[in-house]
N, C-alpha and C positions, 0 to 999 in steps of 0.2 A: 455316605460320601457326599463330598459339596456336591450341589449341578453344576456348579462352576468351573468343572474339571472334564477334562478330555482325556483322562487316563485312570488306570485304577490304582485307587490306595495300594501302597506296599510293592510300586514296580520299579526295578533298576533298569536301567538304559546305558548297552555299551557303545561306545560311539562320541563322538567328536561331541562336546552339550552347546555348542552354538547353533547347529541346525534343529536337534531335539528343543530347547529351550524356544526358539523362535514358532516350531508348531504348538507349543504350550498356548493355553486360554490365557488372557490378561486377566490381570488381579484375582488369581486362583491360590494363591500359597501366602500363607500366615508369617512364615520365619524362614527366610537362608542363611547359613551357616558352610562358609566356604574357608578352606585349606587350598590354596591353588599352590603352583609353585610358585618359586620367591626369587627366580632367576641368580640361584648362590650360585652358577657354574660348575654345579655338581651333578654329575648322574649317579642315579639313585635306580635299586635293584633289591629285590626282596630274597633272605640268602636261599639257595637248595632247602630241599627237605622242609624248609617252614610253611606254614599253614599259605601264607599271598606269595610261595613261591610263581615266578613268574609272573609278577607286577615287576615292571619297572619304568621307569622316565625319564626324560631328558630334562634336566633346567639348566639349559644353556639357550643362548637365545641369539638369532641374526635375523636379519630382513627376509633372507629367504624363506626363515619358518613362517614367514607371517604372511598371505596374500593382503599386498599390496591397496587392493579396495577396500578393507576397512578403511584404513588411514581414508583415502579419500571421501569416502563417505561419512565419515566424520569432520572430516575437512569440511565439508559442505553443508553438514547439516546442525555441527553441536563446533561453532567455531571455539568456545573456551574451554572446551573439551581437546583439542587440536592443541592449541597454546600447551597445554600441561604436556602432551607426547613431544613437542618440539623442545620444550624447556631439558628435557633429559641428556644426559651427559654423551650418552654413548648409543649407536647405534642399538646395540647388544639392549639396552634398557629401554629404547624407541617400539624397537621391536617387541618387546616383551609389555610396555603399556598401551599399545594396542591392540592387542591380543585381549589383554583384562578389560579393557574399553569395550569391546567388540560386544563381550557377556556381560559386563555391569548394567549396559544400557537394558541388556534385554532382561535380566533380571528386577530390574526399574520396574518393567512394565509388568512383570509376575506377579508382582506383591501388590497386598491390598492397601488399603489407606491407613490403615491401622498396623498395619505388620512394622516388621523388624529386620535388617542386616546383617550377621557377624562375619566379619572380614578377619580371619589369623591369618595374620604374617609374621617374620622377623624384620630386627634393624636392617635388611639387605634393601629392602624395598620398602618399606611403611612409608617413609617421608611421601616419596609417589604414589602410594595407594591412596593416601589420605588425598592429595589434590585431586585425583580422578574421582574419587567419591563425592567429594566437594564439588564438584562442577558437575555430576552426574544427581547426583542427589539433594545436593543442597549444602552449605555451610549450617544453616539453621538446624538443619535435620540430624547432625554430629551429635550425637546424646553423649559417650562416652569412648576415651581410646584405654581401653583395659588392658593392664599389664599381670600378665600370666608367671609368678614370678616360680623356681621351681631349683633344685640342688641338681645339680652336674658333676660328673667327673672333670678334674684335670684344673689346673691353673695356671693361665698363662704367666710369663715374665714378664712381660712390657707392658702388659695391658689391665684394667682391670675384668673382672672373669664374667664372663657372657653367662647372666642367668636368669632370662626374661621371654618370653615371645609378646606381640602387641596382638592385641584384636580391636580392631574398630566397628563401632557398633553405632551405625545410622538408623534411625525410625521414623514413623512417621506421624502424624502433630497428634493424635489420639492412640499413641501407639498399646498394646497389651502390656502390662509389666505388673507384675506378683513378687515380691520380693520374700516372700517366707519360706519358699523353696531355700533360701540362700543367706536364708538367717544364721547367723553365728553364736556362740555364745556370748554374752560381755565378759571382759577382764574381770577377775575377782577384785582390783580397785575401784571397779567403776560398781559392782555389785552392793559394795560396802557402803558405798557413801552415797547412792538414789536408790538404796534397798527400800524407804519408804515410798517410791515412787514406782515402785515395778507394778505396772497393772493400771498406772491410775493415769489413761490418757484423760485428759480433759483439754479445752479448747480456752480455756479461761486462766491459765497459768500467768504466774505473772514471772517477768523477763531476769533470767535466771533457774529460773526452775526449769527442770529436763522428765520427763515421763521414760519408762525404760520399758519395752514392749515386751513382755514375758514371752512370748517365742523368740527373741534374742534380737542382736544389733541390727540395724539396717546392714543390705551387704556393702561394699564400696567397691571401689573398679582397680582396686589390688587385691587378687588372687593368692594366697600362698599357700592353704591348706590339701590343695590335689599336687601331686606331684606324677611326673613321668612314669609310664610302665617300666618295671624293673624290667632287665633284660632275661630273667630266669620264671619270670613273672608266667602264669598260666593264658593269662589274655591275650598278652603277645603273641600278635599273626607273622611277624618277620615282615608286615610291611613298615618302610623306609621311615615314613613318618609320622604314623600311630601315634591318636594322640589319645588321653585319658577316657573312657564310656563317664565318669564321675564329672568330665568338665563338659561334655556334651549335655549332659541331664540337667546340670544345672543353668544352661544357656535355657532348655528347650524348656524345662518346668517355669523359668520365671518369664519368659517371652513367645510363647506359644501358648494361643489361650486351649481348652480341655479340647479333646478334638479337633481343633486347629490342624494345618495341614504343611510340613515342614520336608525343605528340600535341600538337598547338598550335592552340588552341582560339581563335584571332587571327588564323589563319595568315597574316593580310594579302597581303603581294606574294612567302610560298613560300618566303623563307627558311630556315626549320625543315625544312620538306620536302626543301629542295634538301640541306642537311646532312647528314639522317640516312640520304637513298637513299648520301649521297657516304661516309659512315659504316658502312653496313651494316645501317642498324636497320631494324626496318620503322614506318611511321609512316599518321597520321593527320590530317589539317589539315581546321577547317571557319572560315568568314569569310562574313558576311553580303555581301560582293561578289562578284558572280559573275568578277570581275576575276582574282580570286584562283586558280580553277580553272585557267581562262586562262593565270597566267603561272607554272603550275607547269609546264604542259607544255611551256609555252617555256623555261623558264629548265633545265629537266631536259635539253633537248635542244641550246641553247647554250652551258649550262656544265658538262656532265658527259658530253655527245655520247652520250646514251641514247634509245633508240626508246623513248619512253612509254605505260604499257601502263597507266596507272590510272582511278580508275573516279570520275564525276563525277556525286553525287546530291543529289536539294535536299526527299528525302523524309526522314521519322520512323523510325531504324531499331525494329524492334521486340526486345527483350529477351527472351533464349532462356535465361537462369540464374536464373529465379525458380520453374523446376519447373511442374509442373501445381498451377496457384494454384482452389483450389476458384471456382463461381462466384461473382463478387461479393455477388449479393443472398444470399449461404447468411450472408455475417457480420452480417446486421441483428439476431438477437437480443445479440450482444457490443455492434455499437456503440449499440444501445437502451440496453443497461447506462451507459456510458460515457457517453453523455450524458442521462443519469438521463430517457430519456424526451423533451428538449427537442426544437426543431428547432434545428438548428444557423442557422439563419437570422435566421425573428422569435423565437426564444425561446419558443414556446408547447409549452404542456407535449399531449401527444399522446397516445392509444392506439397502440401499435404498428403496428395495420392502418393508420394513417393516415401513415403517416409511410414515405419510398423509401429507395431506399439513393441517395444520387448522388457520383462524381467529383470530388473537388475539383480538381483539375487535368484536363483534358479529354484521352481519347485521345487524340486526334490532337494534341494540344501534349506528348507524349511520357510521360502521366498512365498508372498500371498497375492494374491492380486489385488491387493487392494493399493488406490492411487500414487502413495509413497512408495510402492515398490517397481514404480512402474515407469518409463521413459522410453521416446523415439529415437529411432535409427534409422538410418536409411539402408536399404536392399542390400549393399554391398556390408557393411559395416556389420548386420544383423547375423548376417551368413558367418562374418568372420568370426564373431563373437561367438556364436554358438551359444550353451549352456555354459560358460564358464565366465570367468569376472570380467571388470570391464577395465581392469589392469592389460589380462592379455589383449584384450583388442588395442589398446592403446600401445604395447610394446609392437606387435605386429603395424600399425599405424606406420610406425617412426622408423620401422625397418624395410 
């Protein structure tokens, strides 16, 4: 296992994954692969009697779902990161891309220099995923936006028929990528007429001429050979949105280098996990259902025939790569600087002695002491605020 890691290989986490991800080590994980919701206004329920009975979610989305301090906090600290949540139509989708904002950023800081992204969504939200990523990760960093193309039931009237999902896949400038994992066969036309070329790369071709790589075509960023779990299918858990173990392996085989360390911060009904023990990699899954846990150990033991040996927690890991961080209260004369003296609450200007150091993200919501997380209040202010965000003390403020 990396030393880079503060957790052990092979452990789910149930629980909200913003405060888990935030006690995560920086640039500890190879590859994420997230399914989050797509805010389609639908809840979603895994039925009786199936395997993730008792998984289900909300994807519906209001301001209420969302405290309020992200936004601001991104407000302040990633202003074009801010622009892309404000740009959104609807309250319902403001809300919902701060929320993704909240964990993108801290996923940012999980991965290494070399790792890799995969973002599935549908046309509901992609157009927005893609500028948050863009502004979170870079434009430069866009490798490819993969269209998962696949057969469906039913066909609309007025429309033409929805048979796609997008995955967007950012990396990073030396990213890992293997592409034989995901090689295809060539067309038998294309076989017939560089049949004398199969095998024969050379660097010296002259223009026109093609080499044909005997393990088969480069892959390209349209999918159409995996298709959806049939619904009579033996793999199917009954969770909601299951997607194929065949289109996980081949994310995790051509972007996660052999023991690499790959995480799915969704991991709903275990998919990602089931792939990448079936891969070789070591992995990490957290899903606010405790369902989740549950059916990694089953699905690890019905579909891979392995005695499961991983470890199931629903605590705050704590972060062992920030070194011996001096004590918090020693940085009050900098942030006194920094905020010329104010509180950061009601604004009132202070003496130093009057004024704490306090947390803006609370320990135990996975908050660190180190400088960025850290700012003055004064006595009253500190009291009101308690552990909780600096929303409520701002509504109690105003009231």
């Amino acid at each position: 296992m990396s030393s880079s890691l503060n957790w052990s290989n092979r452990t789910v986490w149930t629980g909200d994954n913003l405060p888990v991800m935030r006690g995560m080590n920086s640039a500890s994980v190879d590859l994420i692969y997230l399914d989050p919701p797509f805010n389609s206004k639908a809840n979603y329920a895994a039925p009786i009697g199936s395997k993730a009975a008792g998984a289900a979610f909300k994807d519906t989305w209001t301001l209420s779902d969302v405290d309020a301090e992200w936004i601001n906090l991104i407000e302040a600290k990633h202003p074009a990161l801010y622009r892309v949540i404000l740009a959104a139509m609807t309250d319902s989708d403001k809300s919902y891309l701060a929320y993704m904002a909240a964990r993108l950023l801290e996923m940012r800081r999980l991965l290494k220099p070399a790792s890799s992204i995969y973002l599935h969504c549908d046309p509901t939200m992609s157009h927005y995923l893609k500028l948050l990523m863009d502004s979170i990760f870079g434009r430069r960093s866009m490798a490819n936006e993969i269209i998962w193309y696949y057969r469906g039931a039913g066909t609309p009237k007025l429309d033409f028929a929805r048979r796609h999902d997008v995955i967007l896949r950012y990396t990073g400038k030396d990213r890992y990528f293997d592409p034989d994992p995901a090689r295809q066969p060539y067309a038998d036309a294309t076989v017939e007429r560089f049949s004398h070329y199969i095998g024969n790369v050379r660097g010296d071709q002259d223009f026109g001429q093609q080499s044909l790589n005997p393990k088969g075509k480069h892959p390209d960023d349209v999918i159409v050979d995996i298709q959806p779990i049939a619904p009579s299918a033996r793999a199917r858990t009954g969770y909601p949105t299951q997607k194929p173990v065949e289109l996980l392996q081949r994310i995790i085989a051509t972007s996660c280098p052999p023991e690499g360390v790959v995480l799915d911060p969704f991991c709903g009904c275990a998919t990602t996990c089931v792939a990448a023990q079936d891969e070789g990699r070591q992995w990490v899954g957290i899903d606010i259902s405790p369902t989740a846990a549950e059916l990694v150990a089953r699905r690890m033991r019905d579909e891979l025939g392995l005695f499961y040996d991983g470890a199931h927690r629903t605590d705050v890991p704590k972060r062992t790569d920030l070194g011996n961080l001096p004590p918090y209260r020693s940085h009050k004369p900098t942030l006194y600087g920094l905020q010329e003296g104010n509180c950061a609450g009601c604004a009132a200007h202070f003496e130093a002695r009057h004024l704490e150091v306090d947390h803006i993200i609370a320990r135990q919501k996975g908050g660190t002491d180190h400088i960025d997380n850290l700012q003055l209040l004064c006595g009253s202010c500190n009291r009101i605020k308690g552990d909780r965000g600096m929303e409520y003390l701002r509504v109690k403020l105003q009231l």
